[in-house]
PQR file with spaces between the fields and no chain letter, atoms N, CA, C, O and H, PARSE charges and radii, in Angstrom:
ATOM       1  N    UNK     1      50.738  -69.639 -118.067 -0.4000 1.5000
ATOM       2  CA   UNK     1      49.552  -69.623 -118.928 -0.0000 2.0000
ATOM       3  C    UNK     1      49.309  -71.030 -119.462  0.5500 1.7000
ATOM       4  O    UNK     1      50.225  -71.740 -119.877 -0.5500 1.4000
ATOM       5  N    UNK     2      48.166  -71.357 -119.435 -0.4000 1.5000
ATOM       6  CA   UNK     2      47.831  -72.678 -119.747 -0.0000 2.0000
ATOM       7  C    UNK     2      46.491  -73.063 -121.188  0.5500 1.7000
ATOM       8  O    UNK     2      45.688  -72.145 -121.352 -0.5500 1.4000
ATOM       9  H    UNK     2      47.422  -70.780 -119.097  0.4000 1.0000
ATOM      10  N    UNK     3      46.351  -74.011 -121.891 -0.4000 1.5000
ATOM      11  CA   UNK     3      45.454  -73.850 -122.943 -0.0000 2.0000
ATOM      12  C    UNK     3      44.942  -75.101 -122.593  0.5500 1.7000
ATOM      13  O    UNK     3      45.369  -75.829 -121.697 -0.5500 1.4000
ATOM      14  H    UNK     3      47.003  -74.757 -121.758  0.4000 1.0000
ATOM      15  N    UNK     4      43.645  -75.395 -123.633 -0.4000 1.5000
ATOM      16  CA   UNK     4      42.857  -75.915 -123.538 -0.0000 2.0000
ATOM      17  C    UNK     4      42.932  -77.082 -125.020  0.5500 1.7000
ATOM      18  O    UNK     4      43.210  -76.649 -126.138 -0.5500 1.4000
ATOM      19  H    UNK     4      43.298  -74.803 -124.361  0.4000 1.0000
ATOM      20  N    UNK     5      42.644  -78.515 -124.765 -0.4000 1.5000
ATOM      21  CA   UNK     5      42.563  -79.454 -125.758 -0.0000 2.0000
ATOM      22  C    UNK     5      41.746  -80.613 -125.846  0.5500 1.7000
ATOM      23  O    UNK     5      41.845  -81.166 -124.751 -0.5500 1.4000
ATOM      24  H    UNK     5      42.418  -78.867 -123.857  0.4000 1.0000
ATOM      25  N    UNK     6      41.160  -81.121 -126.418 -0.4000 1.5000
ATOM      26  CA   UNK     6      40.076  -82.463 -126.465 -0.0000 2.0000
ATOM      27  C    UNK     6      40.961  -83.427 -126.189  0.5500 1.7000
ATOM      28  O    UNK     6      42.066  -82.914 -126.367 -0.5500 1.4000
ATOM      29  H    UNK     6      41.080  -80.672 -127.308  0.4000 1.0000
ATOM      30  N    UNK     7      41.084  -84.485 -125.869 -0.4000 1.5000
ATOM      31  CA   UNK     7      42.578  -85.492 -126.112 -0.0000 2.0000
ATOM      32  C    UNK     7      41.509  -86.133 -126.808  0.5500 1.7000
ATOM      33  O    UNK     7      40.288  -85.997 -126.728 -0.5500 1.4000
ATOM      34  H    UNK     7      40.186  -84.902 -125.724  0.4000 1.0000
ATOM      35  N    UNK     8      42.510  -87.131 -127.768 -0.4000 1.5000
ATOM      36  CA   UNK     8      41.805  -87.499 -129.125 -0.0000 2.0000
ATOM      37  C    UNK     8      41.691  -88.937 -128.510  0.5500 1.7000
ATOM      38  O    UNK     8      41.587  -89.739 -129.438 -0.5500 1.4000
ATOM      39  H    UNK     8      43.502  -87.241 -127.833  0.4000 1.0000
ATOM      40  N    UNK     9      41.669  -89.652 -127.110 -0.4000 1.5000
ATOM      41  CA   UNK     9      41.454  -90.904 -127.291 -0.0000 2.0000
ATOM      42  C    UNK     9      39.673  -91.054 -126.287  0.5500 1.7000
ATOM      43  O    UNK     9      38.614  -91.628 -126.541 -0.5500 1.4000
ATOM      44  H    UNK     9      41.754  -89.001 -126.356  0.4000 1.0000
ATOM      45  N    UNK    10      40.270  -90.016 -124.892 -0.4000 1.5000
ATOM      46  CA   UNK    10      38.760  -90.323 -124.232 -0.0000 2.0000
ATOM      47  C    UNK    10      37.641  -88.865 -124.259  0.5500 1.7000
ATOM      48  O    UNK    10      36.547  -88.759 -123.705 -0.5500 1.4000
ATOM      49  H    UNK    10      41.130  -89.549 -124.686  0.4000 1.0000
ATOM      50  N    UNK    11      38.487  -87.706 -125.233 -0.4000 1.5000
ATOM      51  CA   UNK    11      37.479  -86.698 -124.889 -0.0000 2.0000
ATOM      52  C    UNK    11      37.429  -86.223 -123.796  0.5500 1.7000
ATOM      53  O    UNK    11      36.310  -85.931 -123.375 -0.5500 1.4000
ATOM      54  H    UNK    11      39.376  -87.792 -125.683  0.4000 1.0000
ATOM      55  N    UNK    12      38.551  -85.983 -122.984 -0.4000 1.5000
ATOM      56  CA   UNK    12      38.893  -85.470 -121.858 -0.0000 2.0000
ATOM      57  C    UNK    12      39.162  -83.819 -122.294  0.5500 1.7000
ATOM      58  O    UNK    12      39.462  -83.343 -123.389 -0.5500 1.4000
ATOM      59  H    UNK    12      39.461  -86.220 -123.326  0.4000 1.0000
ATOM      60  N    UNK    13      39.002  -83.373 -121.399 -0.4000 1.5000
ATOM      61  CA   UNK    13      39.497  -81.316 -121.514 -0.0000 2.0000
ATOM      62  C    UNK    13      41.218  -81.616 -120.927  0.5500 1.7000
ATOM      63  O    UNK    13      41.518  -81.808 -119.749 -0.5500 1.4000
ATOM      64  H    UNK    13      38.759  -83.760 -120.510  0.4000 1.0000
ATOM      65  N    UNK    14      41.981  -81.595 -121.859 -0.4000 1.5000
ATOM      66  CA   UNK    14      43.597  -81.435 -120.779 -0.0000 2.0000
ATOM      67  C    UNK    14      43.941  -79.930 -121.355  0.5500 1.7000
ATOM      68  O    UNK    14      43.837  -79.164 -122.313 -0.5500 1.4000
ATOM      69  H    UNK    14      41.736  -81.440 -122.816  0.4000 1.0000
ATOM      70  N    UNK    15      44.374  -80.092 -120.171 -0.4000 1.5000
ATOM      71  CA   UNK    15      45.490  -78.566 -119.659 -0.0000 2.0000
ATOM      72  C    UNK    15      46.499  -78.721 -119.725  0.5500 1.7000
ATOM      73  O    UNK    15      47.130  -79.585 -119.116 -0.5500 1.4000
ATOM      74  H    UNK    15      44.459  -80.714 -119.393  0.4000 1.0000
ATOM      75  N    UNK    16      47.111  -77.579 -120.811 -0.4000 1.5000
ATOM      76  CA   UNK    16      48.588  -78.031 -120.694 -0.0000 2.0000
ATOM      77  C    UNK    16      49.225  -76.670 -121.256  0.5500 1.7000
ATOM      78  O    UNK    16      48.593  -75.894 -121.972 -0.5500 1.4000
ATOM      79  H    UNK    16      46.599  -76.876 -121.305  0.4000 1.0000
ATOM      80  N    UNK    17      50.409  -76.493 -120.893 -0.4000 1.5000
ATOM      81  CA   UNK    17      51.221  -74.956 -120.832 -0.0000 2.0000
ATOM      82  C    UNK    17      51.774  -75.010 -122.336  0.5500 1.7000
ATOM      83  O    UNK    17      52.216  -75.840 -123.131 -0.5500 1.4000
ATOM      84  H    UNK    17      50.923  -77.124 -120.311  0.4000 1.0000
ATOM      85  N    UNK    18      51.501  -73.704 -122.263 -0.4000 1.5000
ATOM      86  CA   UNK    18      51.836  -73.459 -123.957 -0.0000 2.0000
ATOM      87  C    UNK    18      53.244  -73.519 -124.130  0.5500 1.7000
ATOM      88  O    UNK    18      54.020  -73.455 -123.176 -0.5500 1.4000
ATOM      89  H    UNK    18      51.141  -73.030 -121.618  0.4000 1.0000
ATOM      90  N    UNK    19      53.641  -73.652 -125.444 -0.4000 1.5000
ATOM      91  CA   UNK    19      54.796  -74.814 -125.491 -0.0000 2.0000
ATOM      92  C    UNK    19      55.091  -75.876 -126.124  0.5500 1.7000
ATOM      93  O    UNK    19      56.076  -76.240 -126.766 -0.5500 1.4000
ATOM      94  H    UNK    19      53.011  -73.704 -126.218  0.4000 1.0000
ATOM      95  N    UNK    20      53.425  -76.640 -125.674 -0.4000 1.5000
ATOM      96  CA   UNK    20      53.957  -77.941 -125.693 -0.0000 2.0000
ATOM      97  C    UNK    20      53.780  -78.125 -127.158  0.5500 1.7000
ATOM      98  O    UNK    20      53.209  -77.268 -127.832 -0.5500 1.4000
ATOM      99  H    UNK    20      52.625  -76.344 -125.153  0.4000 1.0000
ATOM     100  N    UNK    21      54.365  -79.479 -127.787 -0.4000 1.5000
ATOM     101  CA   UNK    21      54.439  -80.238 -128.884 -0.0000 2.0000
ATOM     102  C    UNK    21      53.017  -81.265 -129.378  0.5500 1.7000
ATOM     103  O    UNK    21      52.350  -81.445 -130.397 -0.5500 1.4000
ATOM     104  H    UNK    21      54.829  -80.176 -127.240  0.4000 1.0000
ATOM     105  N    UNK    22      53.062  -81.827 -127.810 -0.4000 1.5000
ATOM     106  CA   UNK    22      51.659  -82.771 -127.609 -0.0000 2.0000
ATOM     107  C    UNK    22      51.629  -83.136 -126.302  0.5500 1.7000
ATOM     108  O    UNK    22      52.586  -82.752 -125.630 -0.5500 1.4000
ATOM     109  H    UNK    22      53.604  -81.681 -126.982  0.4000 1.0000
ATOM     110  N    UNK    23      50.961  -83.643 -125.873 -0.4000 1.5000
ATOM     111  CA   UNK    23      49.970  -83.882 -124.574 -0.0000 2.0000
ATOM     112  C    UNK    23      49.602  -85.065 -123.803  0.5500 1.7000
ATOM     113  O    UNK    23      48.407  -84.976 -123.518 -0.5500 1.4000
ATOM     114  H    UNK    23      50.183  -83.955 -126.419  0.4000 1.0000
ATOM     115  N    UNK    24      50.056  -85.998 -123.403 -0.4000 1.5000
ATOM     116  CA   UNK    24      49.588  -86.800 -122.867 -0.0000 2.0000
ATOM     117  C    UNK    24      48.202  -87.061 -121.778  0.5500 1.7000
ATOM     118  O    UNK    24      48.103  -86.725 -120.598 -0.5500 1.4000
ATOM     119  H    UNK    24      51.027  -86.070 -123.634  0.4000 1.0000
ATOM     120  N    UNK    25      47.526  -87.551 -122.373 -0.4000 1.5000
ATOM     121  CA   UNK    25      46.277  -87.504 -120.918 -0.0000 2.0000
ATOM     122  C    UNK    25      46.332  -88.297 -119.789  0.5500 1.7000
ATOM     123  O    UNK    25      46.772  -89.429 -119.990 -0.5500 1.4000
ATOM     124  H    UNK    25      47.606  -87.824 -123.331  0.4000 1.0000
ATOM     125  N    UNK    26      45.969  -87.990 -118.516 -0.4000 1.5000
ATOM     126  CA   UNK    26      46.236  -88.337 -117.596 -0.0000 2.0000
ATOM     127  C    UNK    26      45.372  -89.753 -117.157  0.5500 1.7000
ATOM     128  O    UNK    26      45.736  -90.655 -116.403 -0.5500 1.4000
ATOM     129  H    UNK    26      45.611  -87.070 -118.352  0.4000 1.0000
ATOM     130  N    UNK    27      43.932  -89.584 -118.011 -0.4000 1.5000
ATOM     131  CA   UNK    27      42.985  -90.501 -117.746 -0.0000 2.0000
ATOM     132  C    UNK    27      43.024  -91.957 -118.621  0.5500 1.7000
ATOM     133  O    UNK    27      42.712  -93.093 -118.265 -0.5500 1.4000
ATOM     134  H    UNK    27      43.636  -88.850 -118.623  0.4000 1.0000
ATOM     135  N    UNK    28      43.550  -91.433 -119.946 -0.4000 1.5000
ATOM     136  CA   UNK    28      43.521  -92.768 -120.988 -0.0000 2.0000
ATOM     137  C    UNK    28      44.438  -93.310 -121.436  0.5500 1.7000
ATOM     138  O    UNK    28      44.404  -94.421 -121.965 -0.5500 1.4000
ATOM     139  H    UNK    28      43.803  -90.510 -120.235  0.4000 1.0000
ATOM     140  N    UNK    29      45.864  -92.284 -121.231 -0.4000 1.5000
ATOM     141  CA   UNK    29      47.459  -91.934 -121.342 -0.0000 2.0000
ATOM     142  C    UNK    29      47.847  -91.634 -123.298  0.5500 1.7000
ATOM     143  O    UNK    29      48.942  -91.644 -123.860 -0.5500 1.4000
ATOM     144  H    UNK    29      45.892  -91.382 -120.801  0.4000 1.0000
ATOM     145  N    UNK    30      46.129  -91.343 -124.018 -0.4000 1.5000
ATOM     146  CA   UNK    30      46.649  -91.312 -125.685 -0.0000 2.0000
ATOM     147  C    UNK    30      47.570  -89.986 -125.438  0.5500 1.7000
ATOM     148  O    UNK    30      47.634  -89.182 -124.508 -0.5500 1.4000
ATOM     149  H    UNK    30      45.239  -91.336 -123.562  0.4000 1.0000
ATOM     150  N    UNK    31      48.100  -90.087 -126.404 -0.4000 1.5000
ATOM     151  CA   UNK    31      49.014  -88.507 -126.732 -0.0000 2.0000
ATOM     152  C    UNK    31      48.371  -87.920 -127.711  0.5500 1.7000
ATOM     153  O    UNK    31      48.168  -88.641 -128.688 -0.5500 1.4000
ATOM     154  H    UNK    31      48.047  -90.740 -127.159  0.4000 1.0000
ATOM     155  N    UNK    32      47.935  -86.708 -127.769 -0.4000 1.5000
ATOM     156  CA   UNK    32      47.618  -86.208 -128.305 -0.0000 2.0000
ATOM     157  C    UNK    32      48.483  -84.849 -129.050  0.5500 1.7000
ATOM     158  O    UNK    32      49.453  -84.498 -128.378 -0.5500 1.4000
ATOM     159  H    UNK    32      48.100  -86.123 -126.975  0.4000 1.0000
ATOM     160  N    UNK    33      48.333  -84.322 -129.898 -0.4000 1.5000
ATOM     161  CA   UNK    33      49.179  -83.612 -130.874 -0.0000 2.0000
ATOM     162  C    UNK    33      48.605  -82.318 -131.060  0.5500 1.7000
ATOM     163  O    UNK    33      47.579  -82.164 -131.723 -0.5500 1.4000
ATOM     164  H    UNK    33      47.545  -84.608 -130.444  0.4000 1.0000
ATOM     165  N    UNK    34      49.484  -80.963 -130.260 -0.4000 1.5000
ATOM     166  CA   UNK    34      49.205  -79.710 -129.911 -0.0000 2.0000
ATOM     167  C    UNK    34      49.156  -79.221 -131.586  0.5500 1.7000
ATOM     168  O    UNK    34      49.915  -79.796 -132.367 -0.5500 1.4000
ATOM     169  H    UNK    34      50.317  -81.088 -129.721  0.4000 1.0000
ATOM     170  N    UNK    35      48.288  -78.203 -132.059 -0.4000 1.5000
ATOM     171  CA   UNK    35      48.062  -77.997 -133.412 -0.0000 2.0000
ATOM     172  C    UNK    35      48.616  -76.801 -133.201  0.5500 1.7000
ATOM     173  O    UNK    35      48.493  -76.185 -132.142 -0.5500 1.4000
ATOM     174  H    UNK    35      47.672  -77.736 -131.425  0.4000 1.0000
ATOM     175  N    UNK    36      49.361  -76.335 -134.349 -0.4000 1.5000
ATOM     176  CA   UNK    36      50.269  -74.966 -134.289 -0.0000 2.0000
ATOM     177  C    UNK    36      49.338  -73.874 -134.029  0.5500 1.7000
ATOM     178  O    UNK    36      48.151  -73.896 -134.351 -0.5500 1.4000
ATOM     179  H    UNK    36      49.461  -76.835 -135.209  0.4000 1.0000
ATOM     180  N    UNK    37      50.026  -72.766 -133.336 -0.4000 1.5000
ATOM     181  CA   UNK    37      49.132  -71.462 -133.378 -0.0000 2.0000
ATOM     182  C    UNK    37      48.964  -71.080 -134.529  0.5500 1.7000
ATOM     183  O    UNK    37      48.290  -70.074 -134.754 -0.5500 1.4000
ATOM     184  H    UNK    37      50.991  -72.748 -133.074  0.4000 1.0000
């Protein structure tokens, strides 16, 4: 299962498996910071 996030540097849609802590984007490399359920 996978969720959905803005990344906070280019406004990209990343995908990433629930879980995670935070996110790296693939396009701009910001990390971005998974917000608790």
């Amino acid at each position: 299962v996978q969720s959905q996030l803005v990344c906070s540097g280019c406004r990209n849609l990343l995908l990433y498996p629930l879980g995670a802590s935070s996110v790296c984007c693939a396009v701009c490399n910001a990390v971005t910071a998974v917000p608790p359920p």
